[in-house]
N, C-alpha and C positions, 0 to 999 in steps of 0.2 A: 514781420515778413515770413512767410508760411516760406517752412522745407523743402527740399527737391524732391523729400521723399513723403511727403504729407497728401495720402490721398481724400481725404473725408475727414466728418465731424460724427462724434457723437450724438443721435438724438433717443438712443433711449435705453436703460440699463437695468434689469433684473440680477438676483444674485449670481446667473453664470453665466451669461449670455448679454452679447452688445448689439446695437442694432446702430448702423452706419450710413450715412447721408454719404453716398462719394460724390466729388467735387463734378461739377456741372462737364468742367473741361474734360472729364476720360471718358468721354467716347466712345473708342473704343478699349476700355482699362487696358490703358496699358501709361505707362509713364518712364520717360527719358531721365536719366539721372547721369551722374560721374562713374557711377558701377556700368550702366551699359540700358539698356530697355528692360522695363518689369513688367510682367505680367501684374494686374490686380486684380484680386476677387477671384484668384483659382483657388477651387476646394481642396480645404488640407493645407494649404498655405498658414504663414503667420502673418499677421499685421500688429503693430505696436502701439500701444497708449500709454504716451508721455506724462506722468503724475509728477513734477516736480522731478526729483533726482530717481524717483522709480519708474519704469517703464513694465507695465504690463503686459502679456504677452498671449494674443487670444488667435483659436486656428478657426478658420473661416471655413464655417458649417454650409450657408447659403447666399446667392445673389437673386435678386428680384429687379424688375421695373415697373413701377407703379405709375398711373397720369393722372394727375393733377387737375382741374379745371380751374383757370382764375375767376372769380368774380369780375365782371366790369358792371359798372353801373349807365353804360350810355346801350339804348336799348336799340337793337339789330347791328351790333357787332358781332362777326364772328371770330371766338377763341380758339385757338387750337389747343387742345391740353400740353400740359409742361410735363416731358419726363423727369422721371428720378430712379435714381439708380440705389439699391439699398442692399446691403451686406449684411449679413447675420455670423456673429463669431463667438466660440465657444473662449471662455478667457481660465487658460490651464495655468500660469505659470507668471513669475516677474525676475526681472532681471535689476540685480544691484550690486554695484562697484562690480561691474562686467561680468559676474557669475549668477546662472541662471537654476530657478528655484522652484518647483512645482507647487500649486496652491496659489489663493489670493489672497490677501488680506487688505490688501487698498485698495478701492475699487472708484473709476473714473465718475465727473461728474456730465453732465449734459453741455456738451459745446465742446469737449475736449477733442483736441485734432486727434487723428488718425496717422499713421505712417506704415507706410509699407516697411519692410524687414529690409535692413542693412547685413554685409557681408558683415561688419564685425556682431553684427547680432546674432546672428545664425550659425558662429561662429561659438558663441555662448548657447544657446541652445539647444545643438547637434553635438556639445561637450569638447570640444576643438580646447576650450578656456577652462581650469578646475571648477568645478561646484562651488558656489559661496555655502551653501549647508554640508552636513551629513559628511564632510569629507573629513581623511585623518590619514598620515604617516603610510598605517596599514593596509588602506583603503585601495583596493586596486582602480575604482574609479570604473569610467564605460569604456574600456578594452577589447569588447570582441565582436568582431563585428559582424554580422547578422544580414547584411545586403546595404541596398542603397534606398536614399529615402527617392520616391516616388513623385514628389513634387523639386527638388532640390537636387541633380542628379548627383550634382555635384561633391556630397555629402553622404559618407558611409553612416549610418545607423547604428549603432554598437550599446551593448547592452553591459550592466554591471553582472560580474557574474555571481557575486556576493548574494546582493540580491535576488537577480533573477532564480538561482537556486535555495537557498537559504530560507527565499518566505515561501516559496512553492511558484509552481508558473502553471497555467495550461494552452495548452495548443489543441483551438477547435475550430469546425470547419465541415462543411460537407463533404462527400463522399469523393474523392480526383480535386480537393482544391489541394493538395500540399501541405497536408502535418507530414508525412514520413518524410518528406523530404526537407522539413524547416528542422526536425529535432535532429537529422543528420547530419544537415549540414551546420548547425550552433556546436556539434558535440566535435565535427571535423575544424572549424575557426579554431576549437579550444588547442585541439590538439594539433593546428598551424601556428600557434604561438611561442616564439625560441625560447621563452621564461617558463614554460609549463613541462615539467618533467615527471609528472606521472599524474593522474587522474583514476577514479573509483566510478564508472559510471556503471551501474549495472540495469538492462534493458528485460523487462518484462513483455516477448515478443509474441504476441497472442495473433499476427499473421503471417508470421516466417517471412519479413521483410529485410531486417534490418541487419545479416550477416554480409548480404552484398556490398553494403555502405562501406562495411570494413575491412573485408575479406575478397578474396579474387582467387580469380584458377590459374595455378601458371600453365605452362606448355605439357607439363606431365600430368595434369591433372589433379594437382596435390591443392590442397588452400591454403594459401599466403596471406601475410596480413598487408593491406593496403597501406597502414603506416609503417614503415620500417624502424622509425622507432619508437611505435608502442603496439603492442600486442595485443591483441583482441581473443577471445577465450567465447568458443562457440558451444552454447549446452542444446543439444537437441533432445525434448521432452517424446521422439520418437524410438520403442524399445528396439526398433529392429538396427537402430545407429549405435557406431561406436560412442566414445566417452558420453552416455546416454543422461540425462537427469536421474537424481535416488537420492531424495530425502527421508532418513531411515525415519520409521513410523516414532522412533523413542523420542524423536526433539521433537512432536506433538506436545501440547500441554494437555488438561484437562479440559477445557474449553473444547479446546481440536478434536478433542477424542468425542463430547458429550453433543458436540456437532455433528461431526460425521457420521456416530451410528444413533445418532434422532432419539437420545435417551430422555424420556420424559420424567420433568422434575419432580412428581411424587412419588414414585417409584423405586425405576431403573438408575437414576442417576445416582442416587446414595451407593446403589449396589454397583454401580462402573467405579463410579471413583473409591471407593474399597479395594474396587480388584489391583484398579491401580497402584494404586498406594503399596497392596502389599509385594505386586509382582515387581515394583522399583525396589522394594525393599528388600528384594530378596538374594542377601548376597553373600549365601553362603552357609556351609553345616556349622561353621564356629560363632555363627551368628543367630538363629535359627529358632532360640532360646528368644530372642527379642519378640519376632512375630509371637510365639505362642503368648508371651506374655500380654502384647496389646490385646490380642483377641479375648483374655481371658477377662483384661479390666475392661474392654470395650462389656462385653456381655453382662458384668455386673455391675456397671453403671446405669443396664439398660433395665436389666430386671428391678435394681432401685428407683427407675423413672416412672416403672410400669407400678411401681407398689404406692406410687401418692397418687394415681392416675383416679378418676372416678370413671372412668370408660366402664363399663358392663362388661367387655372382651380383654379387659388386662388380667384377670385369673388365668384364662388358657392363654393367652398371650403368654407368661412367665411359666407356663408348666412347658409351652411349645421352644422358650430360649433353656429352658433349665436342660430339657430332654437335649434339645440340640446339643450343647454344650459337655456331657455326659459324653456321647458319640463322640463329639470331635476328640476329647482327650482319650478314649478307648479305640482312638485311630493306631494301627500299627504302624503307618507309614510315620507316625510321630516319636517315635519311643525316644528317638535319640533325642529330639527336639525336648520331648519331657525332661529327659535325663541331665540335659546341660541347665535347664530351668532351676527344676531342684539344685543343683549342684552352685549356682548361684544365688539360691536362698535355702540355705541348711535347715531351718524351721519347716518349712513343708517337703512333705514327700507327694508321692503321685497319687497315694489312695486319699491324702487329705485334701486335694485340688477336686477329687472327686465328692467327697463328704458331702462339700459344702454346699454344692447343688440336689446331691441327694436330699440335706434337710430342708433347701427352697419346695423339692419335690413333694416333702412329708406334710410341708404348711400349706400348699395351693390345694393338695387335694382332700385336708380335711375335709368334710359337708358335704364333698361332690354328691350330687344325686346320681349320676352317671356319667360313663364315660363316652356319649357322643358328642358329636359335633358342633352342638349349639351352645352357646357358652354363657347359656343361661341355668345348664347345669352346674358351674361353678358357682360355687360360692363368693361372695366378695371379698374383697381384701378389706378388713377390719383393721381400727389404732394396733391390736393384740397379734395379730397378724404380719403386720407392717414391722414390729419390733423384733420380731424373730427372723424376721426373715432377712432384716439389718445386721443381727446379731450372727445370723449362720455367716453374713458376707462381708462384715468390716475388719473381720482378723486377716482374711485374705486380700483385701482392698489394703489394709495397712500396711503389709508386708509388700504385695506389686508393687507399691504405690513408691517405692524408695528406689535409690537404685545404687546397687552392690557397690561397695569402697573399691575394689579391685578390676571392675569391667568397666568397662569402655561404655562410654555413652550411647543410648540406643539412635539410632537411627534419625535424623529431622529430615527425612527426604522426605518432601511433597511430592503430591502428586503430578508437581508441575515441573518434577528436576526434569531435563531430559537424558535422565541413568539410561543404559542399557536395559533392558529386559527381553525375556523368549517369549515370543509369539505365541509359541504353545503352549507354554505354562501357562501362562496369561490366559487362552481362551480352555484350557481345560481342566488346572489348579485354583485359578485364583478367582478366577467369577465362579466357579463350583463354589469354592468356600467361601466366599461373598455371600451368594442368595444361602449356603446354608446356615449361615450365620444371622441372616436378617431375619428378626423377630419383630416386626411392623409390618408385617403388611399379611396378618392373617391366616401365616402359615402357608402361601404358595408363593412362594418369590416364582419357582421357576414358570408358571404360570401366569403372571405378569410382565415378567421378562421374556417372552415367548418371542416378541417381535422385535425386543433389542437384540438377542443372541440371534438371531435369524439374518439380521442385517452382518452382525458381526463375520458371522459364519461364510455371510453370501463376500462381502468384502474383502475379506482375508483369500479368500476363491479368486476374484474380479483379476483377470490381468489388469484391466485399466489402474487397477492402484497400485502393479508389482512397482513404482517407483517407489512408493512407499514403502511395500510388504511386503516385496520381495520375492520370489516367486515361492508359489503357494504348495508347494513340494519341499520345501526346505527352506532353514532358517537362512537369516543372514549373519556374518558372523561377529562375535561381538570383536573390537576393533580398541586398540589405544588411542586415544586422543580424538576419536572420533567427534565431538563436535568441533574442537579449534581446526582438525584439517577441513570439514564441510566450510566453516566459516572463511578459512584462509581463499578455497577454490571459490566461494560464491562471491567473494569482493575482489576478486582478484589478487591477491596477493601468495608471496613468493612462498617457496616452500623454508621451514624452517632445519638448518642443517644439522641440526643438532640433537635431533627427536628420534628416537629408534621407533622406526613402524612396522608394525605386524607382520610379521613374512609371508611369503607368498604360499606357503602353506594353509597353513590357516584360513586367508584371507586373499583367496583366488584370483586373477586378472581379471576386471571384467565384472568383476561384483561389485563392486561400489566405486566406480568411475570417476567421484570425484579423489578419491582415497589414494586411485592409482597416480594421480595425477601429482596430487604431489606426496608419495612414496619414489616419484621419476624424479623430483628437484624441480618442481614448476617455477615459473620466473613469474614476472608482476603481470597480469594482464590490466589494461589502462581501461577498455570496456569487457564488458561482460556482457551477451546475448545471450538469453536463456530461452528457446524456442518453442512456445509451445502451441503451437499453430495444429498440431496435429492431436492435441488433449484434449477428453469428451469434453462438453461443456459441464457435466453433473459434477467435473472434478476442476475444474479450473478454479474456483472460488475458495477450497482445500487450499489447493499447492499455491499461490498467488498470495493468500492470508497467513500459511506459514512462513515462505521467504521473506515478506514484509516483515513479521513478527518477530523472527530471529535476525535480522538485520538489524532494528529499532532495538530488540532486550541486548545485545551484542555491543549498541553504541552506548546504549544507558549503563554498561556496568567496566565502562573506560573511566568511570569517575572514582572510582577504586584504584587506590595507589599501586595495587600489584600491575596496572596494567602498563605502568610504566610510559602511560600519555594520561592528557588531561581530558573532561568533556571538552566535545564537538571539538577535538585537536586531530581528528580523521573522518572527514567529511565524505560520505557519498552521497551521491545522486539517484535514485529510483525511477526511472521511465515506464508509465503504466501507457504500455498503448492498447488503445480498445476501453477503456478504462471502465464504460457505460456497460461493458458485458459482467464487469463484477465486483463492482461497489454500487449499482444504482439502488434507487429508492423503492424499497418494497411494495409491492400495490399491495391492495387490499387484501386482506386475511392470510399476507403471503408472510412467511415468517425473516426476518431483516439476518442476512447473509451474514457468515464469520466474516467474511473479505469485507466487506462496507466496515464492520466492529474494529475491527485490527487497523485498515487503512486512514479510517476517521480518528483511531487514536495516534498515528503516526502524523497526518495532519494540524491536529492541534498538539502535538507535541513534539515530532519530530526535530524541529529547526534547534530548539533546545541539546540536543545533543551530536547536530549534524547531519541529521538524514534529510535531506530535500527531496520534492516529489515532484515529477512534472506531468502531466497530466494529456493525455492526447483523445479527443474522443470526437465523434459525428453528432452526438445526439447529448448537449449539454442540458437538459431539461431530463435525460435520464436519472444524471451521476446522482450523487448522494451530493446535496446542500450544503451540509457541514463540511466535507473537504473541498469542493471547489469555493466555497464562501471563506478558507482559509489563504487561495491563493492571492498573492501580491503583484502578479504578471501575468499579462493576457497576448497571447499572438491568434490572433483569430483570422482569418480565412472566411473565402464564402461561406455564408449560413443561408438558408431558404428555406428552413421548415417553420410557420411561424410562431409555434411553441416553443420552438428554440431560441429564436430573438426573441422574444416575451420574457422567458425565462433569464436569457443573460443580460438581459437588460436591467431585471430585478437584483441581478448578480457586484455589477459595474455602478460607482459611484454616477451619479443621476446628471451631473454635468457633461458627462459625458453619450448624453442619450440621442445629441442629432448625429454624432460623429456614427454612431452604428447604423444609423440608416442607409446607409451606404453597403452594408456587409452585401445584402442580397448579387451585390452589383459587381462585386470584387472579382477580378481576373484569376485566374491560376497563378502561383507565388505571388499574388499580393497579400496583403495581411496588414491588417490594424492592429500596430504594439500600444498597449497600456500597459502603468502600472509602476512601480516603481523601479523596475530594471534600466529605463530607459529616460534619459532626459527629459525629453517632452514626448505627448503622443504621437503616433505621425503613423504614415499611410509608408510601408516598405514596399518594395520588392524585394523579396528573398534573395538571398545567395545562392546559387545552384549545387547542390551537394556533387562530390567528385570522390567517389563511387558514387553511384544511387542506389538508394534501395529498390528492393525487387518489389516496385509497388505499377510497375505500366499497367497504362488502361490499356485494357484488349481491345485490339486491333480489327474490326469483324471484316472490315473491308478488304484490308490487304490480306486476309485469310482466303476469302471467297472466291477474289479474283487470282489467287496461287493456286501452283499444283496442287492436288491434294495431297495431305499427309494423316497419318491416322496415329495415335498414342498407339504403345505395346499392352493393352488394355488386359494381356493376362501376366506381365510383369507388376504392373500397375496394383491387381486387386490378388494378385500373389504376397505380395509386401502388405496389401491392407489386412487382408487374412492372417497376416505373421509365420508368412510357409517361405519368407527366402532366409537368406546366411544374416547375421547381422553384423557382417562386416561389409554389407553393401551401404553405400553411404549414398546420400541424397544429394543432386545435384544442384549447382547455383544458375538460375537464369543471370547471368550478366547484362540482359535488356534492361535498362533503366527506364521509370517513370515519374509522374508525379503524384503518385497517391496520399 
């Protein structure tokens, strides 16, 4: 006896996809049961196939009607064709012992009936019933709910937030369908939840949208936080606002640095990262003795390199590092630095540091023909040659080479600590003595570095990177605890009461804004908006690649017992909106961004320690492959570019390839969730964010047909010029949208 809820039969089954005969009698699809009237064959729906005690569970991609013509064999009758009504359904999921399960592994045979979806089924599906898989004790399960499903009204939509954040998500969509308002209103659910007492979500705001969401003007004008009980912490990357962005240039790495000033690798980059290294290392007169000494082993390791070398230009090569080296230690500015040297190796004095270059000097220039510039007048370096000139530098090598019973161990700061150091040493000590130390490259370092130190020079200048550098008139000042309080202010977190910081002497109001922030006792902020809507574009891929990159080294060395948690036991969230402006895929000959380097290795390793990424972009056939090919959750919105659907299609496992045909078609806050955040897939409507962000489509109409109004157009490009107070602060449009 066929179901009340048995619409069709099986007639034909490939691995992801069913094709359904519905029963002659619906008509009109619809069918009368004890639940009430169903619809059948609406798209996006479920229908069920009964395997024995497994029920499969396939969403209904397409309906057709196809006619038939019967054969009759008696000649000049006429047939009318036989409609048939045919269903096409993606088959995502199975339900067993009433917990529903994404994937197939059983799959129907030909004849199998059909059924329309029951309340307790849907029931399982829409997560109402625990998971039979992946579920556990710890598990929060689909808790947050995200809108209502679109076919089902009946039925909230809710996502796991474990996963949805944990494997990475993205949210894409064309231009007005609703990312800004789907990532605010998921981040606003979380934070309507009476179990959630504090959250890390920090927002990468590249259109100055998302402080509205969280933030409001009361009646005086002041900004208040929308949630009264969590705090939101607004950074505006514009210089002329208070508590402004300033990531001091020293938590750069070496990367950062070999980036930003386009130091190319046979060159310039040995001589940056030299400079580097020594101006981190430079900490201090009682120390000072250190530096001299690498320099001196650095140099004799190199003139030993140059002496097995067959290169025709290693004889002036080694008279050019001998001579160098000569000079440096007949530097005045050094004597103290000599003086502590010697004094921690009693065996040399200051004239025997010298000797011993002098006797390299006496063997390179036996045979010279002359003293010009082509160094074909040198002689070669001969076995007999090679030996003496070991013998002038191994007594010396052998003593450097130890290090004193009584001192302190030199220095292991890389070039990647982020130490403090002064700007201007750096650009006027330390690459000075860099390139004069470089003996590779023919005797003109500063003539190949022409156009590194140019950049450098022009940078250090640039207000656009006084967040970095600080302005270009004066240092910034060096600071206690400088990077745990950066760290504290960029995650939000409280200030620590216990830490004596810098007084305000020293280290002025206003100079380093996150410092101030919490030297005042900051409390927890639960989001974080970092605004940088107003950042050239040449520098966004900088500041965007270094916050990622101390956030991700920040969570990776929680697994260090000092830090007194374990890995991934403080979890944040990363919101890249805009994402396509700076991680996308390099075109041709273009050279592949720090931001894509950093963000892709947060992608594939992120989850491992906590950091989740979510992703919000217009143009998914821009991003970089490897980090959206990392995500496990998809909320998509209209798409109608058609390299974009080509693109995410190649992206989304391939069973789900008719369900996107539908994207082009999608309303405003609709969106098809994938992925594993979500039970099954399904066609939402959004929940409507409460604030909204400041994303409204402009209105040309209701402009045109208004009074006229005009901007204050020399306030406007007074601020853009950087000519007003910078306590004028920038105002919130309260108008909400759907961008």
């Amino acid at each position: 006896m066929a179901s009340d809820h048995e619409i069709g039969r099986v007639i034909a089954v490939d691995t992801g996809e069913v094709t359904v005969e519905l029963d002659q009698g619906l008509k009109v699809l619809t069918r009368s049961t004890y639940e009430g009237v169903l619809e059948i064959g609406q798209i996006n729906s479920y229908v069920i196939i009964p395997i024995g005690s497994h029920r499969t569970v396939a969403m209904v991609t397409r309906v057709t009607l196809v006619l038939d013509e019967e054969e009759k064999s008696e000649r000049g009758m006429v047939v009318l064709p036989s409609p048939r009504r045919l269903m096409y359904a993606t088959m995502i999921g199975a339900i067993e012992m009433e917990g529903f399960h994404q994937g197939v592994s059983v799959f129907p045979v030909l004849d199998t009936p059909v059924c329309a979806s029951t309340r307790k089924e849907l029931d399982a599906i829409f997560g109402e019933v625990p998971r039979l898989y992946g579920t556990s004790s710890s598990s929060p399960g689909f808790c947050v709910s995200i809108g209502k499903s679109a076919v089902f009204s009946d039925y909230d939509i809710k996502i796991d937030p474990d996963a949805f954040f944990g494997k990475h998500a993205a949210v894409i969509g064309s231009t007005g369908s609703g990312k800004s308002c789907t990532i605010a209103a998921i981040i606003q659910s979380i934070l309507d939840q009476p179990d959630v007492k504090q959250t890390r979500f920090v927002i990468l705001d590249t259109n100055g949208e998302y402080r509205a969401a969280f933030q409001k003007k009361d009646d005086a004008g002041a900004s208040v936080d929308s949630y009264k009980s969590f705090k939101t912490l607004y950074i505006p990357a514009d210089p002329a606002q208070n508590g402004r962005l300033a990531i001091p240039y020293w938590f750069m790495n070496s990367d950062d640095f070999v980036r930003l000033f386009r130091a190319s690798p046979g060159v310039q980059k040995p001589i940056l990262l030299d400079a580097l290294s020594r101006a981190r290392d430079a900490r201090g007169d009682v120390e000072d003795w250190v530096s001299v000494r690498r320099d001196i082993l650095s140099e004799c390791n190199r003139i030993l390199g140059f002496c097995r070398s067959t290169d025709k230009s290693a004889p002036k090569t080694i008279r050019q590092l001998s001579d160098g080296m000569l000079q440096y230690l007949r530097e005045p500015g050094l004597g103290q630095q000599r003086g502590a040297l010697v004094q921690q190796y009693p065996v040399l004095t200051e004239q025997s540091l010298g000797r011993a270059f002098e006797a390299v000097l006496g063997v390179v220039r036996e045979g010279i023909r002359n003293e010009g510039v082509d160094f074909e007048s040198y002689a070669a370096i001969d076995v007999n040659k090679k030996m003496r000139i070991e013998a002038a530098l191994n007594p010396l090598l052998n003593e450097l080479s130890r290090l004193p019973a009584d001192a302190d161990a030199p220095s292991t700061v890389s070039t990647d600590c982020p130490r403090f150091f002064s700007k201007s040493e750096f650009r006027y000590q330390h690459l000075e003595r860099a390139m004069s130390h470089d003996g590779e490259n023919s005797g003109y370092p500063h003539e190949l570095c022409s156009t590194m130190l140019m950049r450098i020079y022009r940078l250090l200048e640039d207000p656009r990177f006084s967040f970095l550098f600080g302005p270009a008139s004066s240092e910034w000042p060096r600071i206690v605890h400088s990077l745990a309080t950066f760290m504290r202010d960029i995650l939000g977190a409280a200030s620590c009461p216990d830490l004596e910081f810098t007084n305000e002497v020293a280290c002025q109001a206003e100079q380093l804004p996150f410092y101030d922030r919490q030297r005042q006792s900051a409390t927890c902020s639960s989001v974080v908006v970092i605004d940088l809507s107003l950042l050239a574009s040449d520098v966004l891929e900088n500041v965007t690649a270094l916050i990622g990159r101390l956030i991700l080294e920040f969570l990776q060395r929680l697994s260090d017992p000092c830090s007194g948690m374990g890995r991934g036991e403080y979890p944040v969230v990363l919101v890249l909106e805009e994402a396509q402006n700076y991680i996308h895929e390099p075109r041709r000959d273009e050279e592949e961004s720090i931001s894509k380097v950093v963000f892709e290795r947060i992608a594939r390793e992120g989850r491992k320690y906590g950091l989740g990424l979510v992703l919000a972009s217009q143009r998914p056939s821009e991003l970089s492959k490897t980090v959206l090919s990392q995500c496990s959750s998809f909320i998509v919105h209209r798409l109608q570019n058609p390299e974009d659907l080509r693109y995410f299609r190649e992206i989304v496992p391939a069973i789900y390839g008719r369900l996107l045909e539908q994207l082009p078609a999608l309303a405003p806050r609709s969106a098809l969730v994938l992925g594993a955040c979500v039970p099954a897939p399904a066609l939402v409507e959004i929940r409507e964010a409460n604030p909204m962000p400041r994303s409204r489509n402009p209105e040309f109409w209701k402009s045109w047909t208004s009074e006229e109004k005009s901007p204050d157009f020399e306030a406007v490009c007074a601020k853009w010029e950087g000519e007003l107070p910078l306590d004028q602060e920038s105002t919130i449009n309260e108008e909400p949208g759907t961008s």
